[in-house]
N, C-alpha and C positions, 0 to 999 in steps of 0.2 A: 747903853740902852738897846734892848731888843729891835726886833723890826715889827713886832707888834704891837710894841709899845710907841714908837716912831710915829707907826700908822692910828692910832688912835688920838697920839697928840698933833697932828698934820689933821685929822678929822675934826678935833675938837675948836679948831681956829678958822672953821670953816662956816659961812653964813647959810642959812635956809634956803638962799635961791642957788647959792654955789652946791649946796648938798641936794637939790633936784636937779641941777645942768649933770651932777656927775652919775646922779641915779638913772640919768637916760641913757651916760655912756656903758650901762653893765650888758653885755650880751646876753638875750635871755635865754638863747639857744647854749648854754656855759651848762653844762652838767654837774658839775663841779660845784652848784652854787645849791644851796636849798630851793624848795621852791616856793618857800615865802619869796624869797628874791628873783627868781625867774617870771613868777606871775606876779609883776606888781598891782595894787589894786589903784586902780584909775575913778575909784565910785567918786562923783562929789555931792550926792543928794545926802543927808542928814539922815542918821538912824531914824524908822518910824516905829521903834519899842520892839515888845513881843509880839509873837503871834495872837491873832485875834481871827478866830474863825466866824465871827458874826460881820464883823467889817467887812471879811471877804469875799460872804457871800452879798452882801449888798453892792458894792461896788462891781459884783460881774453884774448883780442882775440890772443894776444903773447903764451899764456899759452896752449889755446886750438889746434893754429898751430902745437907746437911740442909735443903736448901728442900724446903717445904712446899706452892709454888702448886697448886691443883688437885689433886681426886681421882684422878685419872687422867693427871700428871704424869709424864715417862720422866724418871727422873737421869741426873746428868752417867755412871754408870754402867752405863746402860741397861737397869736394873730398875726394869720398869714401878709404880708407886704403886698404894696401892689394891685395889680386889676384882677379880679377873681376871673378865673375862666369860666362862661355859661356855653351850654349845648345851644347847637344852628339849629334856629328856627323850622320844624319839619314841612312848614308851607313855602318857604324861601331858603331850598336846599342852597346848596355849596355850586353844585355846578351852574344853578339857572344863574347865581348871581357873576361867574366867572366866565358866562357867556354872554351875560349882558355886558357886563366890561370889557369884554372880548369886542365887540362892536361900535363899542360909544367910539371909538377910533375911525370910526367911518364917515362921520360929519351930517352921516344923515338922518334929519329929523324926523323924518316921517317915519323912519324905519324904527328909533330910538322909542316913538310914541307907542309905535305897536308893541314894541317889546315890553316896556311897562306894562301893559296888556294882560301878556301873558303871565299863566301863572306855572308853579315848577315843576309839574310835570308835563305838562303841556311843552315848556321848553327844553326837558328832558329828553323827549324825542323829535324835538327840531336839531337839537345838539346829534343825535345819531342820524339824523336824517343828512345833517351836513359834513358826516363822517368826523366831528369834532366829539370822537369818543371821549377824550381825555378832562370832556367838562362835565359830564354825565356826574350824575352824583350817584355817591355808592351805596346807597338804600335803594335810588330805582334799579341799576344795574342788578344788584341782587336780588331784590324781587322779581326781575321778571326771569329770572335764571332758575327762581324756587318754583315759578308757575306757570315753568314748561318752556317758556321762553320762544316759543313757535322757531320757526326755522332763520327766517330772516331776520329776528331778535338778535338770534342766538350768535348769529355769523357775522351780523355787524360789529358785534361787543369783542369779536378775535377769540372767544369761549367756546368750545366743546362740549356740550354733556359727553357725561362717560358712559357709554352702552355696552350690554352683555352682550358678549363674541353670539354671533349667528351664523346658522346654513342655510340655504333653503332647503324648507320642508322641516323645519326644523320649527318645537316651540318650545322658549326657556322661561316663559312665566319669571323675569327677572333675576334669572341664573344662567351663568354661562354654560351651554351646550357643548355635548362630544360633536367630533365631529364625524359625520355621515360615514357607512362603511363603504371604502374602497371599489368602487362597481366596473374598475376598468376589466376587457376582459383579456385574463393575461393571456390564453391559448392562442387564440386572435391578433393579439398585438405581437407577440414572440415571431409569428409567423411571417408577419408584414415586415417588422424588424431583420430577421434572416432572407428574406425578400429582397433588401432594399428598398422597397416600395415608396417612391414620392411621396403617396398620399401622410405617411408619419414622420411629422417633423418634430412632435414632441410625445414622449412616453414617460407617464406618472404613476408611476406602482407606490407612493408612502404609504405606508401601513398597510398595506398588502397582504391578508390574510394565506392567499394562496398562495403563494412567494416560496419558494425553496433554492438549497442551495445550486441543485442541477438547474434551477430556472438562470440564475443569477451567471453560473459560469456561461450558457448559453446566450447570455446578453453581452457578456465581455467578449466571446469570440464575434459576436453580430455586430458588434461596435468596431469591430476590427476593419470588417471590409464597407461597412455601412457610410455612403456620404450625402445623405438626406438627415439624417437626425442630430435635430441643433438643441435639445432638452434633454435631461434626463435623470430623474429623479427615484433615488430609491431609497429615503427616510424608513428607518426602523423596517428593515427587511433582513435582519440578518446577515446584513454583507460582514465579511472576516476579510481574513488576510491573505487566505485563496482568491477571493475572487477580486481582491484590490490587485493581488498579480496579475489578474488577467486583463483587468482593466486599464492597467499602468502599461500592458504589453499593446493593449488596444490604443490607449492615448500616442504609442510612437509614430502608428504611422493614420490617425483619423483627423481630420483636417477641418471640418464641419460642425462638431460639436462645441458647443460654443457656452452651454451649463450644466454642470455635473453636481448633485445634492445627494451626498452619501452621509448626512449628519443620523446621530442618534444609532448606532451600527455597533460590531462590534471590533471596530479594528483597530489593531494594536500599533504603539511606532514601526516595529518590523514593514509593514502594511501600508502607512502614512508616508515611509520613504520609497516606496516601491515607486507610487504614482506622483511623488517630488520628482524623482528621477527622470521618467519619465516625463514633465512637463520643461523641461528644462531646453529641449527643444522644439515644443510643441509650439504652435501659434494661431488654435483659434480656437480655445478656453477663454472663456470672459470671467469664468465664475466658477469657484471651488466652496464648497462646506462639506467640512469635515468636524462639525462641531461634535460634542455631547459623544464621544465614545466609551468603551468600557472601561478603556483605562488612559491615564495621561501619556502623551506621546514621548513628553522628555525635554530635557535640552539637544539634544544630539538635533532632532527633528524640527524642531524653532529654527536652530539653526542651521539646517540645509534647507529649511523653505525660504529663508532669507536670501542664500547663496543661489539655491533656484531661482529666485526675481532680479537676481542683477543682471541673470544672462533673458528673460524669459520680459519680452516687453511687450504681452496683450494681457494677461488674466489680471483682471481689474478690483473685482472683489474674493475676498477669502473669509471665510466662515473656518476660526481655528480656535482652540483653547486654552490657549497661552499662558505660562505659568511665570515666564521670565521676561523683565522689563525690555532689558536689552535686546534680541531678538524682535521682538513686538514693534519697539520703535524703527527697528532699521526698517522691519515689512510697511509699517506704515509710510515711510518714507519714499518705499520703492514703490509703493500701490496710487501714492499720490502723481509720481511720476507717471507712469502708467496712463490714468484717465487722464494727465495733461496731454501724452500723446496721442489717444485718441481722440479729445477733443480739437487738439491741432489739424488731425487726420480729416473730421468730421467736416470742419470749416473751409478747406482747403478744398474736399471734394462739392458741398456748397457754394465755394466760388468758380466752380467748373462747371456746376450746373446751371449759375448765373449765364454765365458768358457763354 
């Protein structure tokens, strides 16, 4: 006798309960087996026939009637579950009532009496009046924002209108204005400048019609020996990279300037390192912009203005155009250090003038 014939008659003397103890021993991870035999069927509900597409939809729509998921569940009926939402009442806004509950915690009656009293917008600006901006409801807030909002409205609610840029002497009819032309006078101020003269502690040529490059190098040599001038500003005046050398040769040895505003110019990285270099031992620049030039400075220039601030511990703001993350963050890092130590310096000399 084979052994498949063996194993059929060793199966065949076998009971129904012994032939389900042995169908639990077959592994069903067995590759080897079909997969009739790997996935046994475990169902014990009773064939329910063929398909019937009419039963089936009646028993979801049976099913979906009485579910209950969620408060706010649509049925298969499309009657929504639940409490309908209605809109607040616009006589008994939102905040008056969150003000009046705000209160009732205070035990007192007399004051609870009044407050039923009042009605919501009347409470609306007792709520601002008590600085409890946050009960205000957002229909008054907004209204009085669209209807001009007067001053003291305006500033209690932490909102700003946004207003078109002004000069004086200036009218923008709701459009924001250029701004005024230039009326310093340059001949006059150059002279005072090469002077030294006390009386100029700050000189602002932006935009500067009359402005030339012979003016510009005459600034950078008058900066040289100049220690009265703590400002100085020369936005869109055609400064280059001539005159950022002389400037840079001016920052070695001027001690007294203390803001320099060369943004919107025309100078190149060549230019931007001259007066890095430069500031690298300097120590009474608070403030550099070099923003908006004609061309991007580089990486090279990032980072030697970076390596300029590890040794250089007063220039506090930097006005730069940064193209690379890294650079960027290390200056931010060194510029926070910076105003910490002046503000250490600050307080320190405050407590001397205490005592």
């Amino acid at each position: 006798m084979s052994l498949d014939e063996e194993v059929d008659a060793a199966l065949d003397n076998l009971t129904e309960k012994e032939l389900a103890e042995l169908n639990e021993l077959v592994d069903p991870e067995n590759e080897t087996l079909p997969a009739s035999d790997r996935q046994r069927s475990t169902t014990t509900k009773a064939p329910t026939g063929a398909y019937d597409r009419s039963k089936l939809l009646e028993h979801m729509k049976s099913s979906a009637e009485t579910s209950t998921v969620g408060k706010d569940w649509v049925g298969y009926d499309g009657k929504k579950k639940g409490k309908v939402f209605k809109t607040a009442d616009q006589s008994s806004p939102v905040g008056s009532k969150n003000l009046v509950a705000a209160t009732k915690s205070t035990g007192d009656a007399e004051l609870d009496a009044l407050l039923s009293q009042v009605n919501g917008q009347e409470m609306d600006e007792l709520a601002e009046t008590l600085g409890l901006h946050g009960l205000t409801s957002q229909s008054s807030a907004q209204s009085r924002l669209s209807n001009g909002g007067g001053g003291g409205d305006t500033a209690q609610l932490g909102v700003r209108p946004v207003k078109a840029a002004t000069y004086p002497g200036s009218e923008t009819d709701g459009k924001v204005s250029s701004p005024p032309p230039q009326d310093t006078n340059l001949e006059e101020s150059l002279q005072l400048l090469s002077a030294n003269d006390p009386s100029l502690t700050k000189l602002c040529l932006n935009n500067h019609e009359l402005v030339k490059s012979n003016h510009l190098m005459d600034i950078g040599r008058a900066v040289l020996t100049n220690n009265h001038l703590t400002i100085l500003q020369l936005a869109n005046t055609g400064f280059g990279d001539s005159h950022a050398k002389a400037i840079a040769e001016a920052l070695d040895y001027n001690r007294t300037l203390r803001v320099l505003n060369l943004e919107s110019n025309k100078i190149t990285a060549h230019g931007v390192t001259k007066i890095i270099a430069a500031l690298k031992e300097n120590t009474s620049l608070e403030e550099l912009r070099l923003n908006n030039q004609v061309a991007t400075s580089g990486i090279n220039a990032e980072t030697e203005l970076a390596e300029m601030l590890v040794h250089n511990r007063t220039l506090r703001k930097v006005g730069f155009s940064f193209k690379n993350a890294g650079p960027r963050a290390k200056i931010d890092r060194l510029l926070l250090r910076n105003n910490d130590i002046a503000r250490q310096k600050r307080l320190s000399n405050d407590q001397v003038s205490y005592s």
